[in-house]
SERO-4910 file (N, C-alpha, C, O; in steps of 0.05 Angstrom, whole numbers):
BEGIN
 pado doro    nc1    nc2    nc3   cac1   cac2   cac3    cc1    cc2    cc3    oc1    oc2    oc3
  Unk    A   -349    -25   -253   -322    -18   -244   -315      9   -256   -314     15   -280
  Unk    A   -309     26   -234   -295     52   -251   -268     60   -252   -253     61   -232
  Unk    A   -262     67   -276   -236     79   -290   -224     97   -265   -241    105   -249
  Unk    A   -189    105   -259   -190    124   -253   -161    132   -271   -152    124   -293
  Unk    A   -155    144   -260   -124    169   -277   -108    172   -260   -115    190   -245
  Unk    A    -81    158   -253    -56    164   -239    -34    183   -247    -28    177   -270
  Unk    A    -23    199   -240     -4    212   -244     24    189   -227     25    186   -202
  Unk    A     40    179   -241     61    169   -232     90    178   -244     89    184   -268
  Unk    A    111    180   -236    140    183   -241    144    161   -261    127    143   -262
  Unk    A    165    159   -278    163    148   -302    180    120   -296    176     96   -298
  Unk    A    201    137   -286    222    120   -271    208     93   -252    214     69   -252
  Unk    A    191    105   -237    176     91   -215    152     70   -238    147     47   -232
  Unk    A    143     79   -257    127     66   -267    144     47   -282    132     25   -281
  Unk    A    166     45   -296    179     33   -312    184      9   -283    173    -12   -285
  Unk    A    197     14   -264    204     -9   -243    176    -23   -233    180    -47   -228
  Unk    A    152    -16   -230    126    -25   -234    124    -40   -255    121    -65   -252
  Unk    A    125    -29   -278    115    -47   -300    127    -75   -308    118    -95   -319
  Unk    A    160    -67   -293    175    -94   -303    165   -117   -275    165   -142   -276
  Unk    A    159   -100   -251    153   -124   -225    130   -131   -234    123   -154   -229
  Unk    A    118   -120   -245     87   -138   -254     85   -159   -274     70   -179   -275
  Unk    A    108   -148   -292    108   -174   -311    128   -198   -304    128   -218   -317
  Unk    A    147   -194   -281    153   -217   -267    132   -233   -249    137   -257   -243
  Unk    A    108   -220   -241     90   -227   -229     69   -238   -250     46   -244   -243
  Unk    A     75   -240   -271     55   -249   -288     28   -229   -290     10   -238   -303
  Unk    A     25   -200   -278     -1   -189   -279     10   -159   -303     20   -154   -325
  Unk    A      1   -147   -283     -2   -114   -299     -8    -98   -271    -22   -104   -252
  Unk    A     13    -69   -277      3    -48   -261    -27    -43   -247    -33    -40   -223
  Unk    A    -49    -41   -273    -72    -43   -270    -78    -62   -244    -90    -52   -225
  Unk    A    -69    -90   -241    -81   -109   -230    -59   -101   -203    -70    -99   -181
  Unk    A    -40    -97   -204    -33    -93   -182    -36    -67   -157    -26    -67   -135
  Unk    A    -51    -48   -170    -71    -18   -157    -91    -34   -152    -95    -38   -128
  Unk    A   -107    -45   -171   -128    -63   -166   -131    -75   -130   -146    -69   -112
  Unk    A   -107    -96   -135   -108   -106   -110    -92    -97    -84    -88   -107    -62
  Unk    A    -84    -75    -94    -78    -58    -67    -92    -41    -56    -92    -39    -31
  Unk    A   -107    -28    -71   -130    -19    -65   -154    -33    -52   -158    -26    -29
  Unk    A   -174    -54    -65   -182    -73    -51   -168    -77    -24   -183    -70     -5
  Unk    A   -136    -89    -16   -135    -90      4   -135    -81     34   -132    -91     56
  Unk    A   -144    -49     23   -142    -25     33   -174    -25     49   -180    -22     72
  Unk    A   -191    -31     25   -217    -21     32   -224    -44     49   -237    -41     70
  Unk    A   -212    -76     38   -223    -93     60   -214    -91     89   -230    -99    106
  Unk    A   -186    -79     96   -176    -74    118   -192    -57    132   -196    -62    155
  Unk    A   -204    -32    120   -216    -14    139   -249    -28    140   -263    -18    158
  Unk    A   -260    -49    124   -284    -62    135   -281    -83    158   -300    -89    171
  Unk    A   -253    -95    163   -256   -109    184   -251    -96    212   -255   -109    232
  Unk    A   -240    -62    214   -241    -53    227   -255    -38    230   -250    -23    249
  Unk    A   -273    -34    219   -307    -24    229   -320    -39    237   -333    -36    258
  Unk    A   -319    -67    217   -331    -85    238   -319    -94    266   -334    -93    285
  Unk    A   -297   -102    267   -288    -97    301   -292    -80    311   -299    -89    333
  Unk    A   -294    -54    312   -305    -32    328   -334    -36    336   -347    -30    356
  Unk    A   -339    -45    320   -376    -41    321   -385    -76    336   -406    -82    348
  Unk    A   -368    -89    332   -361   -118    355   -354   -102    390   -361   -106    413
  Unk    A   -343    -91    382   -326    -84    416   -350    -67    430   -358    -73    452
  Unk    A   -360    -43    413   -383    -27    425   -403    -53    428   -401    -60    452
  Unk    A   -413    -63    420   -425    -87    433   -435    -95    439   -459    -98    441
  Unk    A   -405   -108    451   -394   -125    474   -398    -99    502   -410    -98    524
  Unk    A   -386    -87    491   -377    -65    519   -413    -60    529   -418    -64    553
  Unk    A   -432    -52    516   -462    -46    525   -469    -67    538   -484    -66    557
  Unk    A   -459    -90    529   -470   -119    533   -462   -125    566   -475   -141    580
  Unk    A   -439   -110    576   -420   -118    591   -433   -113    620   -449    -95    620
  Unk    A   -428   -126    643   -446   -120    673   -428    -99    671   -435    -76    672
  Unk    A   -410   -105    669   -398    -77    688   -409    -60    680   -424    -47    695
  Unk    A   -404    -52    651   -414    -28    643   -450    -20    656   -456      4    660
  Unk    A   -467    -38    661   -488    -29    668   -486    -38    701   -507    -44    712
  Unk    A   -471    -39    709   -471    -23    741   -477    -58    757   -481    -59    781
  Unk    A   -476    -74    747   -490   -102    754   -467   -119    770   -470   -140    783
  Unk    A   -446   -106    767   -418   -119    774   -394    -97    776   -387    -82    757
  Unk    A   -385    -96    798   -359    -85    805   -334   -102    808   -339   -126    813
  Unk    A   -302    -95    807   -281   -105    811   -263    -84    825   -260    -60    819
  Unk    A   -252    -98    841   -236    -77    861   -206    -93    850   -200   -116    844
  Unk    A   -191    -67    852   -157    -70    848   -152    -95    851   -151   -109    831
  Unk    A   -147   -105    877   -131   -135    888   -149   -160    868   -142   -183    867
  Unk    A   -168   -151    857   -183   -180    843   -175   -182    812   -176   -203    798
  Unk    A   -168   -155    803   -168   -147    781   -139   -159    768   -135   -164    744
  Unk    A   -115   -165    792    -90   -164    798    -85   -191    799    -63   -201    792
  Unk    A   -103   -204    808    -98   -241    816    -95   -247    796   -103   -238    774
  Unk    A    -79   -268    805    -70   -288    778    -86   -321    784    -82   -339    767
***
C-alpha cells in the first residue's frame, strides 16, 4: 500500500476529522474508501464497455446477416 500527502484546508479538515470520528473511522480510512470507490467504478465501466463492443461484433446486424426497416423497428 502506498503513502500519499494531501494538502487540505484546516477548517475542512477539522469538519472531516470530527465526521469520521462520529463514523467510528479516521480521515485516512475515509480517502481510503473513496478512492477505492472511484477506481472500482471506472473498472465496471471498462468492463461494460468492453461487454457492449462484444456484443455489438457478435451482433447480425452488425455483420450484414440481418436488416430492420423503420415500421418493424417501431412495432410494439
Amino acid at each position: 500500500m502506498k503513502n500519499i500527502t494531501l494538502a487540505v484546508d484546516e477548517k475542512v479538515l477539522a469538519v472531516v476529522r470530527r465526521y469520521a470520528a462520529e463514523q467510528g473511522g479516521s480521515v485516512n480510512g475515509l480517502v481510503r474508501a473513496f478512492l477505492t470507490e472511484i477506481a472500482e467504478r471506472e473498472d465496471r465501466a471498462k468492463q461494460a464497455r468492453r461487454n457492449i463492443r462484444i456484443l455489438s461484433e457478435k451482433s447480425a446486424a452488425r455483420k450484414g446477416d440481418e436488416t430492420w426497416g423503420r415500421d418493424e423497428l417501431h412495432e410494439r
